[in-house]
Residue frames as a rotation matrix with the C-alpha (Angstrom) as fourth column:
UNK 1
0.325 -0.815 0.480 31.08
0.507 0.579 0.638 -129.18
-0.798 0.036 0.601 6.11
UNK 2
0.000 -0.446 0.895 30.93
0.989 -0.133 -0.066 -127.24
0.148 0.885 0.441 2.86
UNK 3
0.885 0.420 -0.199 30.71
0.407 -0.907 -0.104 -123.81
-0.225 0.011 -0.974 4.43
UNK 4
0.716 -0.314 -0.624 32.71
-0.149 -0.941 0.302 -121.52
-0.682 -0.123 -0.721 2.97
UNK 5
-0.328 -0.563 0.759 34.02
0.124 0.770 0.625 -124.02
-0.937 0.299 -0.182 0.43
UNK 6
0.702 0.702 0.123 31.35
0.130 0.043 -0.991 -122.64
-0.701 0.711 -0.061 -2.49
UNK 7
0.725 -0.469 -0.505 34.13
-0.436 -0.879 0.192 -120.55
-0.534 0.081 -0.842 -4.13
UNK 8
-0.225 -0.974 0.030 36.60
-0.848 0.210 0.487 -122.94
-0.481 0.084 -0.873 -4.32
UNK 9
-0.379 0.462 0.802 34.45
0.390 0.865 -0.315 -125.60
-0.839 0.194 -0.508 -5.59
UNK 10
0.599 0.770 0.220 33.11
0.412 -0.060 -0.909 -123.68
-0.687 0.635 -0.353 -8.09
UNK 11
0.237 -0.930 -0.282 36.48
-0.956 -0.275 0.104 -122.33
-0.174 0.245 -0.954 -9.26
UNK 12
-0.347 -0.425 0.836 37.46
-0.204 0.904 0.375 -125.98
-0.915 -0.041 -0.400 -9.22
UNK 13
0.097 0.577 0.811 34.65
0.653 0.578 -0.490 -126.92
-0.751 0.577 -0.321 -11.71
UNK 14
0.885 0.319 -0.340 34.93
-0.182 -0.436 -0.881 -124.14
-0.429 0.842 -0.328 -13.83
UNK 15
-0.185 -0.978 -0.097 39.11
-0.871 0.117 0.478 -125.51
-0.456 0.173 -0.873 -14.16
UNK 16
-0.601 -0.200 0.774 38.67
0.265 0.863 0.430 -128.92
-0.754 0.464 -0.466 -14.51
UNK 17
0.670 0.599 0.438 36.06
0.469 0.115 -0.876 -127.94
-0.575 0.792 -0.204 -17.70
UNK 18
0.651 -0.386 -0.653 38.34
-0.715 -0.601 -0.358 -125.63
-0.254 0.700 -0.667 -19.43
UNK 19
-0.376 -0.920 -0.106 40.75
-0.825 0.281 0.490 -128.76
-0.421 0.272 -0.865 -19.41
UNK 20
-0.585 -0.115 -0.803 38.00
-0.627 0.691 0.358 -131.02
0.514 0.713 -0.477 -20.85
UNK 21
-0.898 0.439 -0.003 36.68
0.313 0.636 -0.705 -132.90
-0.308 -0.634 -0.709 -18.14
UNK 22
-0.742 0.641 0.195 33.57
0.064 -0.221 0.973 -133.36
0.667 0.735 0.123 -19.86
UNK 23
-0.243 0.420 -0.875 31.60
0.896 0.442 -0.037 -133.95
0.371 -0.793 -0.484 -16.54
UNK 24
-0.460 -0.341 -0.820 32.76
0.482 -0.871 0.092 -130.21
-0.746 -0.353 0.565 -15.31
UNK 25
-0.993 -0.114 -0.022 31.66
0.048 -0.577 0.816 -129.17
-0.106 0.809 0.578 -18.35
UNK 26
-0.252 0.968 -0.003 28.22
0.279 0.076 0.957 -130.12
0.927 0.240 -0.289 -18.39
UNK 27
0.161 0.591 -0.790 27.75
0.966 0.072 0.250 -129.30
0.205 -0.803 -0.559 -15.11
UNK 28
-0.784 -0.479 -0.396 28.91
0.483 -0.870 0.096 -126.08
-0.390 -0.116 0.913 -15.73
UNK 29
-0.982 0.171 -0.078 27.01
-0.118 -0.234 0.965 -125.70
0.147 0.957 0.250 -18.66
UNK 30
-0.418 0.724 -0.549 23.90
0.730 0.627 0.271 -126.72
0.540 -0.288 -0.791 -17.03
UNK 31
-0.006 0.694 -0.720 24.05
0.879 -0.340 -0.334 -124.52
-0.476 -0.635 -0.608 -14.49
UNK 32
-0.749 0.017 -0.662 24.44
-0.327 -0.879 0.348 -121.12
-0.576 0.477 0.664 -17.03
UNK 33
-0.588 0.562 -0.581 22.11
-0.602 0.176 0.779 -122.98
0.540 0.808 0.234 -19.81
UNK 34
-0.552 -0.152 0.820 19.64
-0.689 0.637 -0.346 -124.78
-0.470 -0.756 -0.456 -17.66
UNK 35
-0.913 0.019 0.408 17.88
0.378 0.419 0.826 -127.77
-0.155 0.908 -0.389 -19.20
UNK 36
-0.679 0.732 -0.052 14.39
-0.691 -0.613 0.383 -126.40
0.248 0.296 0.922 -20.61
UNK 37
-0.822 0.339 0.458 11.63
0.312 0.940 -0.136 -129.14
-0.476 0.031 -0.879 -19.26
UNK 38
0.303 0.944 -0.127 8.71
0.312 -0.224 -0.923 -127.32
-0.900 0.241 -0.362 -20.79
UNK 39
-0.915 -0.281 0.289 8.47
0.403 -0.662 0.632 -126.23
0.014 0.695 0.719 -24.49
UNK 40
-0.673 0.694 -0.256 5.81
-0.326 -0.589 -0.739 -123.62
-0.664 -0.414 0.623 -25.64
UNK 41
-0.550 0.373 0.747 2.84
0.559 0.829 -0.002 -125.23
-0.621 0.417 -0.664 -26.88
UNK 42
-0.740 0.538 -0.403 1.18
-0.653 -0.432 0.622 -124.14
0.160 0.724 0.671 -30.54
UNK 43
-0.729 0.681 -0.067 -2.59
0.640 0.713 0.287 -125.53
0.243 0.167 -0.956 -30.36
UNK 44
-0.668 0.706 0.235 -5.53
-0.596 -0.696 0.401 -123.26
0.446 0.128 0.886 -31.62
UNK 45
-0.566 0.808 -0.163 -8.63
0.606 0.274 -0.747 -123.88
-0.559 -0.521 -0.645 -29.34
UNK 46
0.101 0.893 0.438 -11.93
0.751 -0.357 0.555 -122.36
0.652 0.273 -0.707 -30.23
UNK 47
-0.446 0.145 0.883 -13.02
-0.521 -0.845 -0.124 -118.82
0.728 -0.515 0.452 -28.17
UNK 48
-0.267 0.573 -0.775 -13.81
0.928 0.370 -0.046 -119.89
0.260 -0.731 -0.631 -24.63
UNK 49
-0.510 0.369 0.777 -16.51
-0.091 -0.921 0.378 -117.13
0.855 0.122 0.503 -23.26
UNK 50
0.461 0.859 0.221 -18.52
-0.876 0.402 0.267 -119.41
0.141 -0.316 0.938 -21.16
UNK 51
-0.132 -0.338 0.932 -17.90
-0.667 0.726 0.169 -122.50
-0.734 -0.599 -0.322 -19.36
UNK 52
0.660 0.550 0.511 -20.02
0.082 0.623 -0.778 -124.23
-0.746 0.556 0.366 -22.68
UNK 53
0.376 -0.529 -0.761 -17.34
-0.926 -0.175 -0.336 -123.06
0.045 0.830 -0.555 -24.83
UNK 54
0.112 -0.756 0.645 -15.39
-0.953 0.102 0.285 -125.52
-0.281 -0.647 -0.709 -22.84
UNK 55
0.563 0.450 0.693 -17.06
-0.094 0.868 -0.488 -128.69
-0.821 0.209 0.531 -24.41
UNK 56
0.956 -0.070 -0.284 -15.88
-0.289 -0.077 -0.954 -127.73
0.045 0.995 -0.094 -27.70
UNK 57
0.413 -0.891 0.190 -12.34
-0.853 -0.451 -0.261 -127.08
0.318 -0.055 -0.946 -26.74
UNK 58
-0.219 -0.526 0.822 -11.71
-0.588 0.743 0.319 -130.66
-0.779 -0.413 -0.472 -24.66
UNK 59
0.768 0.593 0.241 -13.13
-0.085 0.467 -0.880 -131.59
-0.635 0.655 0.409 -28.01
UNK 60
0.795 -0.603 0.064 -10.29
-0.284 -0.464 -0.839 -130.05
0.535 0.649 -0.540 -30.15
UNK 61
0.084 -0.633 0.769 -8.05
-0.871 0.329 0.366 -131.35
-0.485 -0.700 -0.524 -26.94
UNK 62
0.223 -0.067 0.972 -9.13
0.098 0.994 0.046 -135.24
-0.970 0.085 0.229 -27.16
UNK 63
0.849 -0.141 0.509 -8.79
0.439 0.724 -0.532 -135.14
-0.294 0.675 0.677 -30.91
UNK 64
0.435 -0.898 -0.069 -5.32
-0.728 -0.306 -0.614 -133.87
0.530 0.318 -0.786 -30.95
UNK 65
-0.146 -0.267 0.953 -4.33
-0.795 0.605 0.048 -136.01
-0.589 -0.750 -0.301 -28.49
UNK 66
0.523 0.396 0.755 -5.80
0.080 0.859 -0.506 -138.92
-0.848 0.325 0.418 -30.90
UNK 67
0.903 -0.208 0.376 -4.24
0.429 0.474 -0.769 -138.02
-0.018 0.856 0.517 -33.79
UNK 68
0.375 -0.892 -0.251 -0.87
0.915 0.399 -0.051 -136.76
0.146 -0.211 0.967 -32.32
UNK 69
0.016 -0.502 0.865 -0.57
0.209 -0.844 -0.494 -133.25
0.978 0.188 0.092 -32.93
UNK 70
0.334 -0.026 0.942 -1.03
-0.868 -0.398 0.297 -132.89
0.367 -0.917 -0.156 -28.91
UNK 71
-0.762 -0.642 -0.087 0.72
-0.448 0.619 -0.645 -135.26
0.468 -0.453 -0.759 -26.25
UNK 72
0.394 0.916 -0.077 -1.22
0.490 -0.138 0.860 -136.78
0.777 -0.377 -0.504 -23.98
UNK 73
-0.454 -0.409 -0.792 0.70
0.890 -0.233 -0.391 -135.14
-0.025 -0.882 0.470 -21.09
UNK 74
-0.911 -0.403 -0.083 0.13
0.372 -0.892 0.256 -132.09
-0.177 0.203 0.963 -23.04
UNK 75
-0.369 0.854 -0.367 -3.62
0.046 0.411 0.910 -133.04
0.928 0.319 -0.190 -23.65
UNK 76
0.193 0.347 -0.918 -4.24
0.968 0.086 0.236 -133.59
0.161 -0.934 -0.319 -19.60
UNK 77
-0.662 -0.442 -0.605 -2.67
0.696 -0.663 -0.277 -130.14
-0.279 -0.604 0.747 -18.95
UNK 78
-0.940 0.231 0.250 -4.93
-0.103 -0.893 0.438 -127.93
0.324 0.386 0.864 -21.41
UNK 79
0.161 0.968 -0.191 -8.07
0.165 0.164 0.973 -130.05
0.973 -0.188 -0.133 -20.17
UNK 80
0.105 0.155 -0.982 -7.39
0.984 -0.158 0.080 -129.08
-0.143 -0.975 -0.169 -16.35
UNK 81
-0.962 0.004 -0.274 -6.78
0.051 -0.979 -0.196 -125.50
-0.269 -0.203 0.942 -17.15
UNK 82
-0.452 0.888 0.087 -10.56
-0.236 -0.213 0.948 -125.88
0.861 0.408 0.305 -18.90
UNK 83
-0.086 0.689 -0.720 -11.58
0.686 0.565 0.459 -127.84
0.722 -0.454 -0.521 -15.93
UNK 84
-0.383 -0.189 -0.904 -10.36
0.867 -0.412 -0.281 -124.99
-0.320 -0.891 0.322 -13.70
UNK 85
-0.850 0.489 0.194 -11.97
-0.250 -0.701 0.668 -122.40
0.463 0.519 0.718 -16.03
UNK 86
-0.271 0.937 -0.222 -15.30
0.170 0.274 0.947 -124.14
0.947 0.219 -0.234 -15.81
UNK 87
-0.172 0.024 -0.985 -15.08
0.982 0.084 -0.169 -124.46
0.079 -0.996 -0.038 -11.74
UNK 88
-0.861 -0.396 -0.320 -14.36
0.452 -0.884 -0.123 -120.63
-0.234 -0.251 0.939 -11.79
UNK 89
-0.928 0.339 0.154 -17.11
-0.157 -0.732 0.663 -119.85
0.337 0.591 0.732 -13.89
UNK 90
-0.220 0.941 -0.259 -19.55
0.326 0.321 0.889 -121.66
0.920 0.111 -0.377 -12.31
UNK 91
-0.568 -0.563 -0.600 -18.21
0.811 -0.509 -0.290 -119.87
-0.142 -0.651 0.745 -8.99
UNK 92
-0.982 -0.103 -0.157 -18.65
0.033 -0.918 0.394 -116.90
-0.184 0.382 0.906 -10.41
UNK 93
-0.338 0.887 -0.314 -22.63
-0.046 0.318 0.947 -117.94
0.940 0.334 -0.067 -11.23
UNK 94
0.112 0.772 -0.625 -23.27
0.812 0.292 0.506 -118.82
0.573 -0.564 -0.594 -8.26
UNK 95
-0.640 -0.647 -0.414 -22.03
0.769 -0.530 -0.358 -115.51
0.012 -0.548 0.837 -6.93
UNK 96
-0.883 0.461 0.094 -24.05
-0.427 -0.869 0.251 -113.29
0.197 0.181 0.963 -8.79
UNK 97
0.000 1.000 -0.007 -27.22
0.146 0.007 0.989 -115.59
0.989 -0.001 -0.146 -8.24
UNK 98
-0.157 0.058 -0.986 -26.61
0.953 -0.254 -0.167 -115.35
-0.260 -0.965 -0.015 -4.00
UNK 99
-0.896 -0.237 -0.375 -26.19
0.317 -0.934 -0.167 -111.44
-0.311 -0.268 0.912 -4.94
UNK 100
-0.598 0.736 0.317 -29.53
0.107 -0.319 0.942 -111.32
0.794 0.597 0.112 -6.90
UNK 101
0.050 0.810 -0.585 -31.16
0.588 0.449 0.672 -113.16
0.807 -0.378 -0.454 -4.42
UNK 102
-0.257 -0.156 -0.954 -29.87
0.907 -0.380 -0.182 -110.87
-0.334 -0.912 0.239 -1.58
UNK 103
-0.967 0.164 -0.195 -30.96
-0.160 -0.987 -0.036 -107.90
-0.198 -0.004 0.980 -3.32
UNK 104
0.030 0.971 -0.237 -34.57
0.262 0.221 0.939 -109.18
0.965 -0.091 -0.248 -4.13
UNK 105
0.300 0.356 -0.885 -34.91
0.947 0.000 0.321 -109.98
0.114 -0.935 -0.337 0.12
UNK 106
-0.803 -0.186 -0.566 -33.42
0.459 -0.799 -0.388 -106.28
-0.380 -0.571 0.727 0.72
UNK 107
-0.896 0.412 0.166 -35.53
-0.214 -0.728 0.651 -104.51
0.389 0.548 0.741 -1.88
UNK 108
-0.087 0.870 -0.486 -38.80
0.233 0.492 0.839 -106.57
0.969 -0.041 -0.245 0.02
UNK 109
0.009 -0.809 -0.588 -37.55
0.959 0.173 -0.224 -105.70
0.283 -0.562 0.777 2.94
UNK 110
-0.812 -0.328 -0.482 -37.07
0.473 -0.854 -0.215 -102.19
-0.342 -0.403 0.849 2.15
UNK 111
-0.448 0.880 0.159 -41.21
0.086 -0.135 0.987 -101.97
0.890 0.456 -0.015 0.47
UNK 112
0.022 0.707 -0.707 -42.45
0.916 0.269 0.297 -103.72
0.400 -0.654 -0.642 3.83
């Protein structure tokens, strides 16, 4: 129904704002400025190296979160990126022990 109608519709809205229509306007203005839903977050963690770092950090999480400097929205997000750290790293462990262990059985293997 609206094919070929964008043009004119959007020409429409960008008139009726220049005359005020505050409605037009914000919806103008929206779409050139959209709203921001994220801001960037300042909150020093500790060095994570190691999945154990991770303890510390959800430490330094929960007690921002407690005494305000962290949302809790903002609080739940940095402790799943740790939880998804930790997952990775322990991944990443059990990789290299399957690879040990598969070179141990080749290297026995390649004695016999």
């Amino acid at each position: 129904m609206l094919d070929g109608e964008c043009e004119g519709l959007t020409r429409k809205a960008i008139e009726l704002a220049l005359r005020g229509d505050t409605t037009a306007l914000r919806l103008c203005l929206e779409r050139l400025i959209p709203v921001r839903k994220e801001m960037p977050l300042s909150f020093k963690l500790p060095p994570i190296a190691k999945a154990e770092d991770a303890k510390a950090a959800l430490g330094d999480i929960l007690a921002g979160v407690a005494d305000g400097s962290l949302l809790l929205g903002e609080g739940e997000a940095l402790a799943a990126l740790l939880e998804r750290y930790v997952a990775l790293d322990g991944l990443q462990q059990l990789a290299d022990r399957v690879e040990a262990l598969e070179a141990a059985k080749q290297q026995e293997q390649d004695n016999a």
